[in-house]
Structures are given as C-alpha cells and as structure tokens.
C-alpha positions as CSV (number, residue, x, y, z in Angstrom):
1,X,-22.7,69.3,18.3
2,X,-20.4,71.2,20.3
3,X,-16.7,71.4,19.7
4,X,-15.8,68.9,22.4
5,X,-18.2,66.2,21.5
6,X,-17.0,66.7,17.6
7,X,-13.5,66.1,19.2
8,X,-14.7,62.6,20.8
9,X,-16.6,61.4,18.3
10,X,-13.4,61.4,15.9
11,X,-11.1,59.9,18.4
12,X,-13.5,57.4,18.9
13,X,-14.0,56.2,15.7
14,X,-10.4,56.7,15.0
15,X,-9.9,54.2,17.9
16,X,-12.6,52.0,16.3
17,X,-11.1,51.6,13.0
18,X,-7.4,51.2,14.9
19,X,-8.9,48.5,16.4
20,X,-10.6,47.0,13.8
21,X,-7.5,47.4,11.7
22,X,-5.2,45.5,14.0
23,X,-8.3,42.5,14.2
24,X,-7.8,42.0,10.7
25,X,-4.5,42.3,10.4
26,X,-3.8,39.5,13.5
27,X,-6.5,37.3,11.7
28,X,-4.4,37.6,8.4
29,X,-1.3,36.9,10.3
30,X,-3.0,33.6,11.6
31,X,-4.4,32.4,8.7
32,X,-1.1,32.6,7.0
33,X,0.4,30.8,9.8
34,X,-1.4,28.4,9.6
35,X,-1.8,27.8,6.0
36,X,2.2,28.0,5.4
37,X,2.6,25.4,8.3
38,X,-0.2,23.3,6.6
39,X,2.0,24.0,3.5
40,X,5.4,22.9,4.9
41,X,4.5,19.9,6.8
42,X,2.6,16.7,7.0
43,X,1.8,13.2,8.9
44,X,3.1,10.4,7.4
45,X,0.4,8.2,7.0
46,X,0.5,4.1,7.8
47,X,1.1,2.5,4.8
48,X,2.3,-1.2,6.3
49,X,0.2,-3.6,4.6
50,X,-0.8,-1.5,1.7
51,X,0.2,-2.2,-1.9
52,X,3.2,-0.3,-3.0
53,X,1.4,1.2,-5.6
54,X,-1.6,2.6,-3.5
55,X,1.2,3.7,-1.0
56,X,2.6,6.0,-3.6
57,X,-0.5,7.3,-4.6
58,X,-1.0,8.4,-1.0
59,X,2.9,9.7,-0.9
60,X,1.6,12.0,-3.9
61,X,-1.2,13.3,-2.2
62,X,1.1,14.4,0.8
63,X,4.0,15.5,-1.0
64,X,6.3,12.6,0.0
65,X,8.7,10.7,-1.6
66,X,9.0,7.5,-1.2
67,X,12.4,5.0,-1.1
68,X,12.1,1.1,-1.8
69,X,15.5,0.4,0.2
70,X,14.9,-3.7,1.0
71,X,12.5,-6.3,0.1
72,X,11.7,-9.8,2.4
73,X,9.3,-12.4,1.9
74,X,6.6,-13.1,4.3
75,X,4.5,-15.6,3.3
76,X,2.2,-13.9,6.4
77,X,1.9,-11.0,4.4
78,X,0.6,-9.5,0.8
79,X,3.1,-9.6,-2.0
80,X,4.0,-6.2,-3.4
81,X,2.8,-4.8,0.0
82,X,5.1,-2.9,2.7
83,X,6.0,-4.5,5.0
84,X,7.8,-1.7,7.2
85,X,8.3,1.9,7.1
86,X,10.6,5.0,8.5
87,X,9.3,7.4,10.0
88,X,6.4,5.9,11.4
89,X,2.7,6.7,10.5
90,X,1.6,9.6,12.8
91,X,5.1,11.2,12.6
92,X,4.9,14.8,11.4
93,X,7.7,15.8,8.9
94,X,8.4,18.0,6.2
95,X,6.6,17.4,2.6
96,X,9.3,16.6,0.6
97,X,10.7,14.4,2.9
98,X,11.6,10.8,2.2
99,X,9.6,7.7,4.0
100,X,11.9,4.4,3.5
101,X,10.1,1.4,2.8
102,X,10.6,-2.6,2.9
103,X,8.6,-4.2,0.7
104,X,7.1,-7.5,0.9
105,X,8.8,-9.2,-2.4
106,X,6.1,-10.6,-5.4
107,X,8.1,-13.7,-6.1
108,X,9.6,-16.7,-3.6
109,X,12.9,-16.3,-3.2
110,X,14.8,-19.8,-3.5
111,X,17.1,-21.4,-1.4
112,X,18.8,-24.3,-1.0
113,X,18.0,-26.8,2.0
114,X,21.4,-27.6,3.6
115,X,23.0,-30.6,5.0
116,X,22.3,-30.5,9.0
117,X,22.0,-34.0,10.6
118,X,25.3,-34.4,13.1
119,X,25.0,-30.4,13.8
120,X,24.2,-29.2,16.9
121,X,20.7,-26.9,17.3
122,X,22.5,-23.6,17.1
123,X,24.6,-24.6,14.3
124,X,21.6,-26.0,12.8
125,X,19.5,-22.6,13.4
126,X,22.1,-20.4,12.2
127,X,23.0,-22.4,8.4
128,X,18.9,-22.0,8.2
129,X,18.8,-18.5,8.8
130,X,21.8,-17.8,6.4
131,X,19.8,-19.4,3.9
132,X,16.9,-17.4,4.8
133,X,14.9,-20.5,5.8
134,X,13.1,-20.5,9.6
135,X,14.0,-23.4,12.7
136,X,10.1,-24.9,12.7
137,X,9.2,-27.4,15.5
138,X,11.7,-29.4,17.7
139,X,10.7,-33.0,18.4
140,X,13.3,-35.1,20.5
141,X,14.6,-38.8,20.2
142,X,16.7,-40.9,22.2
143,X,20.3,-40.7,21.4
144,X,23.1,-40.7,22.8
145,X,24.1,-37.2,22.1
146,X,21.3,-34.1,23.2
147,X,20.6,-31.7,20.6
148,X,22.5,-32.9,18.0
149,X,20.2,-32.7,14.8
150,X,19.2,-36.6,14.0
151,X,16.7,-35.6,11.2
152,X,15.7,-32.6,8.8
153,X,12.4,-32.7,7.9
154,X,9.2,-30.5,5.6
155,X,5.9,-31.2,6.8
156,X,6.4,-34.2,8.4
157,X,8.9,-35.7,5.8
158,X,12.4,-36.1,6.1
159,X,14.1,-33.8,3.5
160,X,17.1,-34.0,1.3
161,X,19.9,-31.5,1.5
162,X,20.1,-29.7,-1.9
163,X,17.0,-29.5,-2.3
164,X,15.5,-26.0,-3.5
165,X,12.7,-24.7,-1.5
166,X,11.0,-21.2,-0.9
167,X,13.3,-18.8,1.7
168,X,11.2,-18.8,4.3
169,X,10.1,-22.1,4.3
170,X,10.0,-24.0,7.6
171,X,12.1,-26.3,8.4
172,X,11.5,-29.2,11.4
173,X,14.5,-30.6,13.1
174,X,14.4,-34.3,15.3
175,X,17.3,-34.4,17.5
176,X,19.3,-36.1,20.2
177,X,17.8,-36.3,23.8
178,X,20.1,-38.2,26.9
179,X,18.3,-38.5,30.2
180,X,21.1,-37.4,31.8
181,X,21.2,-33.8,30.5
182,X,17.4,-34.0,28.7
183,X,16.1,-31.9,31.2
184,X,16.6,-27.7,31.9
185,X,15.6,-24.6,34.3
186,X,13.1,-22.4,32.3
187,X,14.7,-19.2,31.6
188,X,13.0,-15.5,31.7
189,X,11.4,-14.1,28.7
190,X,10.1,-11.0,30.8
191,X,10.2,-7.8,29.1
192,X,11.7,-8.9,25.9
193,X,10.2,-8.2,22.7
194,X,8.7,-10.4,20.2
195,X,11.0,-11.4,17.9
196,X,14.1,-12.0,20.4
197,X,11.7,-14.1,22.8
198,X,10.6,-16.7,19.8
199,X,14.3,-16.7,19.2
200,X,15.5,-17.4,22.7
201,X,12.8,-20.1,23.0
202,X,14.2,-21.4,20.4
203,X,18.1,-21.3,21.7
204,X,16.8,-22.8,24.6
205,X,15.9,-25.9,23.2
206,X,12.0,-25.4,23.6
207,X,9.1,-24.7,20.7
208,X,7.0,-21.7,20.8
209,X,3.6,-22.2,21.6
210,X,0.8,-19.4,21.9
211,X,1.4,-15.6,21.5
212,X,-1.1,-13.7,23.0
213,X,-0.9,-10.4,22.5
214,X,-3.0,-7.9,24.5
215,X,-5.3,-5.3,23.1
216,X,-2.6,-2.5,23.4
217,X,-1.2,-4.4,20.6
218,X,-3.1,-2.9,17.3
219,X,-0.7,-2.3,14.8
220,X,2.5,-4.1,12.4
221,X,4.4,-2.0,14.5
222,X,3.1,-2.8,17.7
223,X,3.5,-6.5,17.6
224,X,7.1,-6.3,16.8
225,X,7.5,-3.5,19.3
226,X,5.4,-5.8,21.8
227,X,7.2,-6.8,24.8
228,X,6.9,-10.0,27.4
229,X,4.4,-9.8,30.7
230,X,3.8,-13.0,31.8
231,X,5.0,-16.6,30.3
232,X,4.2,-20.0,30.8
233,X,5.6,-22.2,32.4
234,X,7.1,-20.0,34.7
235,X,10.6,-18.8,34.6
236,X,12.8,-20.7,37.3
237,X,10.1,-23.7,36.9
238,X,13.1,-26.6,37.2
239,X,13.2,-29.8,35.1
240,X,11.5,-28.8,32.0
241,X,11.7,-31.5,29.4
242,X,13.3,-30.4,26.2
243,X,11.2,-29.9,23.7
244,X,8.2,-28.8,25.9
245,X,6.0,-25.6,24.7
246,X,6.4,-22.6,25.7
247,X,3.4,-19.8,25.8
248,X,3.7,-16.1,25.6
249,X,2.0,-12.9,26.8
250,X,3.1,-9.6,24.9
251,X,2.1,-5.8,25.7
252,X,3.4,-2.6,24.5
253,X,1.9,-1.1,27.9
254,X,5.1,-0.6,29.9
255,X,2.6,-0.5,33.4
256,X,2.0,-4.6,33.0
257,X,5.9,-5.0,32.4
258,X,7.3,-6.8,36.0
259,X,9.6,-4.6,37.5
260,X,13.2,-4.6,36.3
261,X,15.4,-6.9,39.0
262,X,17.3,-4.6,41.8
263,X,20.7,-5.6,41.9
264,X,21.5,-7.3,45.7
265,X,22.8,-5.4,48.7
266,X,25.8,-7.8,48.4
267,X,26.3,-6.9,45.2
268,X,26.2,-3.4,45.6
269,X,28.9,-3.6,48.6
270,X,31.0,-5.8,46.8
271,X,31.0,-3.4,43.7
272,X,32.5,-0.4,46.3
C-alpha cells in the first residue's frame, strides 16, 4: 500500500468513527430528551365519574396530587364519585402538579322546605336554590294574580313548609295565571349553554322539555360546555301560553351555532 492510499485509508476511518461518534452521541441526546420530558410531565387523565378512591390510585400512578376542594349532591351521579375536575383530562401538566376535584357527596344533604305560596316565581326559585333544593314543573291555575305561587308541591302532593327533605330534591310549584297577561313572546335560547338555558326557561315562566344533545357532546364536560342550536317553539313565536314546554338542541360544534346578530346600520350611525 503506497504512502498516499495509507494516508486515506486513516482519514477515512477517522471520518467513519467521527461520524459514528456524533450518531451516538445525538441518539443519546434524544433519548434523554425525551425520557426527562416523559419524566417531568404528564396528561391528566379524566377522572369525572370515577370513584375518588380509584381516582387517587390513578393520581399515584401519574405523579399527581390530588385536592378535594367542594362536594355537591347529584342524585344523577355516583356517590363518592367526582363530579368535576381542574385542569381537564387531556391537559398536559407538570407531575407534581395539583388536579382540584368536586366530589359527588356519600350522604343527602338536608334541607328545609320553605314557606312559598303568595311569592312570586323568581322569589320562589331563588329561596329554593338557597336551600339547595331545584324549581321542578310549573303548572298554572286561574287566579287573579299570574305567577304568584298558589301551591308547593313533591310528587304530585302539596307539601308543608318545614318539612326536611333531601337538597336537591324537586320541588313543583302551581301558580297564578290572568288571561289578560297569561300569555308571552318566546325568548332566544340561541347559543347559550346548558345550564343558563334550563334556567332562563325557567325565569321565563315556561318548563323544560327535551334536551337533545348532538353527538359532538361525549363527555361531563361537554354537556355542560354544550351550547343552544336550534329550540322549539321558535324564538319570537308570539302568544305562548305560560306554562308551555320548551325543547332544546345543544352542540359544542361552534359551525351549527346561528350567527351572532349584526347590530343595525341605525344603530351604528346613531352610536357616531
């Protein structure tokens, strides 16, 4: 081998082995990467509806700590399960970090059924929810006076006040209707979300029928994030009795949202 093929053959396998240093050192430098990352963080996983206990087992298992910061009764949903969280399953967040969860209590909370015959149906709706009990079905009688509560009433049976029932329990009011002011324009429920619709259907002296949500709608978290697309009857329909039934249709896909309302030209010129 002659001097200058010597010469190359070093530099080449010099150059080889340079090369197949810096391969091993980039695949070291990635692995560690992404074994520290792996290491630092995790994905919270979705633990509404779970039992607390097999929530903290899963907490464990990612390296999270878990914080108990309120507790409601939902007779809908599993005692000793959660029934929200923060942050939401599928956020990615330090291990270590804290998740704060409400918990679905064991035991029914008890409450007092108060005095609401003579109050009007806001009144009436707001002493309920202080107590923690829920404005059930609205059923109208000829009076002299619209709205006013005329009965209180559990399952069909007129109920005392002072009496001590579950929080949560449901509580049916009979009240007031006049011809003259018996009947209403149906209002707009588009775009808002669950709970705040059934409210304002409520407020609006009407009782929530069907709630249909959509297939976007998969989760806990979706149906309270779920927002109105269509209603029935429709808003602006005139002369709706009191008491009618209202039906819902709730999305979390913004696309079948109607558009928001454009404020008018005369509007817009007034406000310069």
């Amino acid at each position: 081998m002659t001097e200058k093929k010597k010469m190359n053959w070093v530099i080449k396998n010099l150059l080889c082995g340079l090369v197949f240093i810096l391969v091993i050192v980039l695949a070291v430098e990635v692995f560690l990467r992404v074994t520290t990352q792996h290491s630092i963080s995790a994905t919270v996983p979705d633990m509404v509806g779970m039992q607390l206990s097999d929530a903290e087992v899963l907490a464990i298992d990612d390296k999270l700590e878990l914080v108990v910061t309120d507790s409601v009764y939902v007779s809908s949903f599993a005692k000793g399960s959660v029934y929200a969280q923060n942050p939401k399953a599928g956020s990615t967040v330090k291990r270590g970090r804290k998740v704060y969860l409400t918990v679905n209590a064991k035991k029914e909370k008890q409450a007092e059924v108060p005095s609401l015959v003579g109050l009007s149906l806001r009144q009436a709706k707001v002493e309920l929810q202080t107590r923690g009990l829920k404005l059930g079905r609205l059923s109208y009688v000829d009076d002299m006076a619209t709205n006013l509560v005329v009965a209180q009433l559990l399952k069909g049976q007129e109920i005392e006040p002072g009496k001590s029932v579950d929080v949560g329990t449901v509580i049916d009011l009979k009240l007031g209707w006049n011809r003259a002011d018996g009947y209403t324009t149906m209002p707009d429920f588009a775009r808002m979300q669950y709970l705040r619709a059934l409210s304002y259907i409520q407020d609006n002296s009407f009782n929530i029928g069907k709630v249909v949500f959509d297939d976007t709608v998969k989760t806990a978290e979706d149906t309270l994030a779920a927002m109105v697309y269509r209603q029935s009857p429709l808003a602006g329909s005139e002369d709706i009795i009191l008491g009618s039934t209202v039906t819902l249709y709730l999305t979390v896909d913004e696309s079948r949202l109607p558009a928001l309302p454009e404020e008018s030209e005369d509007f817009e010129q007034s406000s310069l």
